[in-house]
N, C-alpha and C positions, 0 to 999 in steps of 0.2 A: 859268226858264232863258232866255237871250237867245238867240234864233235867228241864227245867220250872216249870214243876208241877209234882207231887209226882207218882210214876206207879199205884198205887190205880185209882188215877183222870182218866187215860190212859183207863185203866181196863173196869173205868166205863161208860168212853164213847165209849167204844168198846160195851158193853154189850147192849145199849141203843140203838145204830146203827144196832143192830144184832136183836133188836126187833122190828124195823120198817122194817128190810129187812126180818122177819118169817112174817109180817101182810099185807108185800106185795108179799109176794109168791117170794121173790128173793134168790137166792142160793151162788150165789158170785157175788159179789160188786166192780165194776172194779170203781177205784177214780182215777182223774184226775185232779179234781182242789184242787192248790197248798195247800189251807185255808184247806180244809177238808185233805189232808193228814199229814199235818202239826199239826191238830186238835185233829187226831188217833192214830198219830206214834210222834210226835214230829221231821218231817225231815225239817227243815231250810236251802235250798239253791238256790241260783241264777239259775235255772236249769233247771225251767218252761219254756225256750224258746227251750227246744227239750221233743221227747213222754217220761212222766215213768207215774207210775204210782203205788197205794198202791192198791192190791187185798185181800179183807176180806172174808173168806167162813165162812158161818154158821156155817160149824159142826167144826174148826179149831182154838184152842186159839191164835194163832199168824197171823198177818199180812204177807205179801208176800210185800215188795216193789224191782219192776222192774226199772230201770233205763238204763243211761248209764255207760260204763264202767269207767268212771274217773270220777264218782258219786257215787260210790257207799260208798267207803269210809266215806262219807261227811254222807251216810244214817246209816254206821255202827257206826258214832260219835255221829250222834243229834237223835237218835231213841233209842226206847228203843227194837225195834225186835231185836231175834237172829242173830247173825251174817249170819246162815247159810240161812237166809229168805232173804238174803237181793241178788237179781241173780242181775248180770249185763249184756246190750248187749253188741257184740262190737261196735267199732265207723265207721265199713261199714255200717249200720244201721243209722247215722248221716245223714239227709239232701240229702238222694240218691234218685232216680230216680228208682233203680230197688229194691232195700230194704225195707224195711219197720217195725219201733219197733214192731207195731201192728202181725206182722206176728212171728216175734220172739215169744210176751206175747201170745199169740194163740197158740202156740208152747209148751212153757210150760205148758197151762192149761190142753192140752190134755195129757202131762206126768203124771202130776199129778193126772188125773183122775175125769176133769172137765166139761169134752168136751161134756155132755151130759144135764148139767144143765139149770135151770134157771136164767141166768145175767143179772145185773144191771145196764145199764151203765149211767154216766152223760152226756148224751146226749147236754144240750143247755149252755157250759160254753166255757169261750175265747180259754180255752188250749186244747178243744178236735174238731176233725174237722170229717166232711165228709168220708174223705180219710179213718180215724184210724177206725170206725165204718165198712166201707165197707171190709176194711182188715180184722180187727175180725170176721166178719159175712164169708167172704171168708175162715180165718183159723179154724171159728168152725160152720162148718154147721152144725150140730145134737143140737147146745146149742139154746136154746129161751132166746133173746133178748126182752129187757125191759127198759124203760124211767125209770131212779133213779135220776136225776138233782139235788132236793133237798133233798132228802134222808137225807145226812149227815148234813145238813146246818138246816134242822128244830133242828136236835139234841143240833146244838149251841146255838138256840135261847137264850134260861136261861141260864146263868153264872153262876159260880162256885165262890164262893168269891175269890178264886185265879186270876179269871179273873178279877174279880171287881177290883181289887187292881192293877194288870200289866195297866188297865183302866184308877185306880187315879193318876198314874205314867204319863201317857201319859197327861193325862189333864195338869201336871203342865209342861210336855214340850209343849204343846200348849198354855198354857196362855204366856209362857214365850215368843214363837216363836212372837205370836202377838204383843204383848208390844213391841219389838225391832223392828219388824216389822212397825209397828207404829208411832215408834220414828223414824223412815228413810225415811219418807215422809215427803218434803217438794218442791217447786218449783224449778224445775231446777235438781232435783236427777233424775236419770234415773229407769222407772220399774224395769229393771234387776238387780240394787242395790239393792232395796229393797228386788227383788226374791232371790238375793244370802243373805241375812239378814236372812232373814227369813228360809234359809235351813240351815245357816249356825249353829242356835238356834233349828235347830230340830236336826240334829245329835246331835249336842256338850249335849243338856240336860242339867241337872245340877251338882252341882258339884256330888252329893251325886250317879245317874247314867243319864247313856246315854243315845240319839234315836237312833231311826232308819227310816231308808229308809220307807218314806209313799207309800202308795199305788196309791196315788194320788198326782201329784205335784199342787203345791202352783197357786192356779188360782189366779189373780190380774184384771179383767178388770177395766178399766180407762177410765173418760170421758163419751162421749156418748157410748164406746163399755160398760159400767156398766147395756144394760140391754139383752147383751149378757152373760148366768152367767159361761159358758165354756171356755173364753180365757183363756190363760194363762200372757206372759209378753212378752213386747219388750224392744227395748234398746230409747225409746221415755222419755222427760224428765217430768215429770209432770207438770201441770199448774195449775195455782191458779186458783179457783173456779171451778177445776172440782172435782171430788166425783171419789172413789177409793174404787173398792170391792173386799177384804180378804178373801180365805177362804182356811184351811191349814189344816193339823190332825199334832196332836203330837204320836207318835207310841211308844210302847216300845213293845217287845217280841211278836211282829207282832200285836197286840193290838193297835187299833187309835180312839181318841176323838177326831173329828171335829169340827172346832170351824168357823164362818165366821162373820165379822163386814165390817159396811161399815165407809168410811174416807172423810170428806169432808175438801177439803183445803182451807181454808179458810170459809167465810159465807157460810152454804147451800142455795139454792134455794127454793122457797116458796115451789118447789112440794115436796121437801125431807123433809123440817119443816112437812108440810102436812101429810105425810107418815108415816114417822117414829113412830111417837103417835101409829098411828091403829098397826100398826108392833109389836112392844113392849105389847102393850095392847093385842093380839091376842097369844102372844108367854107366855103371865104369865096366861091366862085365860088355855091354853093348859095344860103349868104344873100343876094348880091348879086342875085341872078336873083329869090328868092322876092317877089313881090308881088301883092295881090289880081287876079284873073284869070288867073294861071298854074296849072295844073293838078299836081297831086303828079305825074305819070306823066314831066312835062316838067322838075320839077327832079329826077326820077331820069336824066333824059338829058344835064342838064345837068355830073354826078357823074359819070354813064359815060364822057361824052368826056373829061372833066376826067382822068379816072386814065389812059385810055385811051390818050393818046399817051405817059406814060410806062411804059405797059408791063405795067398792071395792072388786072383785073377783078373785080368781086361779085355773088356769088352770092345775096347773101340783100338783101332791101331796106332800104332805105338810112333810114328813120324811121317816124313812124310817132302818129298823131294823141295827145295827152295832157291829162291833168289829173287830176278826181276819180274817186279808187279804191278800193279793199280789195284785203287779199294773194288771189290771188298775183301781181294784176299790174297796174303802174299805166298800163301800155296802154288805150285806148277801145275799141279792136277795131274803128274804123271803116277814116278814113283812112289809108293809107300810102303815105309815097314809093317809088313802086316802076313797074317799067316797066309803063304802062298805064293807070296808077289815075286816072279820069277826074277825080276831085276837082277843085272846082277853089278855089281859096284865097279867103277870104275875111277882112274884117280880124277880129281877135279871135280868129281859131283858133290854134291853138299846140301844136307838133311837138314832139319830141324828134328831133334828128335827129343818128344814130350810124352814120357811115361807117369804120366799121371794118374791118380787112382784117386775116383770119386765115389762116393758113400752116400748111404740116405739122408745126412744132414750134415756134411762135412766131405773135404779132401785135399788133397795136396799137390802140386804141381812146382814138379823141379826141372827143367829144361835146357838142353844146352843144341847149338848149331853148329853143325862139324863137318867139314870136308873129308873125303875122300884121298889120302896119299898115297904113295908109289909102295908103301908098305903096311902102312894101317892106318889110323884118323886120328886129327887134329882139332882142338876145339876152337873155334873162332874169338869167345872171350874170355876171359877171366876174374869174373865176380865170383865169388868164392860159392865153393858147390855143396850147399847146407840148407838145413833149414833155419832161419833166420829168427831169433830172439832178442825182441826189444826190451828190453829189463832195465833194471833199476832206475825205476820213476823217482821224483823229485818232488817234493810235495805240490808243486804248480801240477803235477800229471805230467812232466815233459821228460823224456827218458834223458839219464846223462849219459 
């Protein structure tokens, strides 16, 4: 199998990881979530619903990836470690009551001659739990344990032009997903059409390559649920004059650009006319300000004033650092636009930035995902940046 990106890229984001784990006094680096091993090793599979896990020691060129045993293979295909790095459990270890992987991967660290160090672990991510921490700490009493969460995930921040590029890929499968998306809205379709439209335009991609599986499925609220911005869809048909909010990533090579528009069928409502303006106007003033040396904290203040003089605030922040993920989220969990956040921009890093503004029975969500240039920011796609009016129905209901 053809790796992603070249073992040099590999190499050097080993090396980089291996120099926030000597600044934080960590020894070995137990990785857990799926993005950061994926990040390291290049392991690609559906697999994350049971323990592995990529172990990096300091003083050691190669990674260790632990899994289970009808996995491994899958690690010795999409990775670039040796084969002989690659240990597997067996599968009494799956899902048992008296077993435990944690006790297996404790097992081995003490063979190797680990069992006395200092480790890392990612303590606050979906795939690691209570349980596995307690096990560890029960299989290597002599090691000192240590908070690593984002360790690896600062190291992502700045992109690699190689990323940038699996990035621009992904935008053109998200512009595409939306425009067809877009086009399947009209009175009387059902949400769930549109959601299968819409997925069905994020695998397929174009002809030139394909998606993949987002990290995040396609949220649609409709109606008065538009200023809930987490629903997903039902099998309910749409109705004229209510408002429909999009928002979808295009993925390739686990790389997602986030894209969200809202859809209003037919005439918007004065408060959407109202809105929209400040929205747009707050999301170009964003880009226009963003460039390397600004801090996230100060293009959250940029946003505040910007809504601010016409008469509206948010509560939740305003974007929020992106790239390579697994469900459920294609967040990094690092940076985000928000009041405070010291960050400070650098070129190659790349936001999702979704200033949305939700109401007690209504709201609107316009979004766009932008990198970080040598002089200011650049938007990844190009679906036109509006609020979206599906008009003139046809007497069937179907808009021409």
């Amino acid at each position: 199998m053809v790796l992603p990106f070249d073992i040099l890229e590999y190499h050097q984001r080993l090396q980089k990881t291996k120099k926030r784990m000597a600044d934080q006094g960590i020894d070995v680096l137990l990785i857990t979530d799926p993005a950061n091993m994926n990040y390291l090793s290049g392991y690609d599979a559906w697999s994350f619903y049971v323990h592995q896990m990529l172990v990096i020691i300091i003083d050691e060129p190669q990674p260790l990836w632990i899994g289970r045993y009808q996995d491994a293979n899958g690690a010795r295909v999409t990775t670039w470690i040796y084969d002989e790095n690659v240990i597997a459990y067996p599968d009494y270890f799956v899902h048992s009551d008296v077993y435990h992987p944690m006790d297996f991967i404790a097992d081995i660290l003490l063979q190797i001659g680990q069992g006395k160090r200092k480790i890392g672990v990612e303590m606050d991510h979906y795939y690691f739990t209570a349980k596995a921490l307690e096990r560890l700490k029960r299989g290597l009493p002599n090691a000192t344990f240590q908070d690593a969460t984002l360790l690896v995930n600062r190291v992502r921040i700045v992109k690699s032009d190689q990323e940038i590029e699996y990035m621009k890929r992904a935008a053109q499968i998200a512009d595409l997903a939306m425009t067809k998306g877009v086009e399947s809205i009209y009175p009387g379709v059902r949400e769930c059409d549109t959601a299968s439209e819409i997925y069905y335009h994020m695998v397929r991609g174009t002809p030139d390559f394909g998606g993949e599986y987002p990290a995040i499925v396609p949220l649609l609220p409709t109606g008065d649920h538009t200023s809930i911005p987490h629903l997903t869809w039902s099998d309910r048909p749409f109705v004229k004059g209510n408002a429909v909010i999009i928002e979808l990533a295009g993925c390739y090579k686990r790389y997602h650009v986030p894209l969200a528009r809202t859809v209003s069928i037919g005439e918007p409502n004065e408060k959407m006319k109202q809105v929209a303006p400040v929205v747009l106007e707050g999301i170009q003033n964003v880009l226009d300000f963003a460039k390397p040396g600004v801090t996230c904290g100060e293009l959250e203040e940029v946003w505040r004033k910007s809504i601010k003089k016409h008469g509206f605030e948010k509560e939740a922040r305003l974007g929020y650092s992106v790239g390579l993920n697994y469900p459920p989220d294609w967040g990094e969990h690092t940076a985000s636009i928000r009041k405070g956040d010291p960050t400070v921009l650098e070129p190659n890093m790349t936001f999702h930035l979704i200033p949305a503004l939700w109401f007690d029975t209504d709201g609107i969500e316009i979004s766009e995902t932008f990198k970080v240039t040598e002089s200011g920011s650049e938007r990844f796609t190009t679906y036109p940046q509006e609020l979206i009016i599906r008009d003139h129905m046809d007497l069937s209901g179907q808009i021409s």
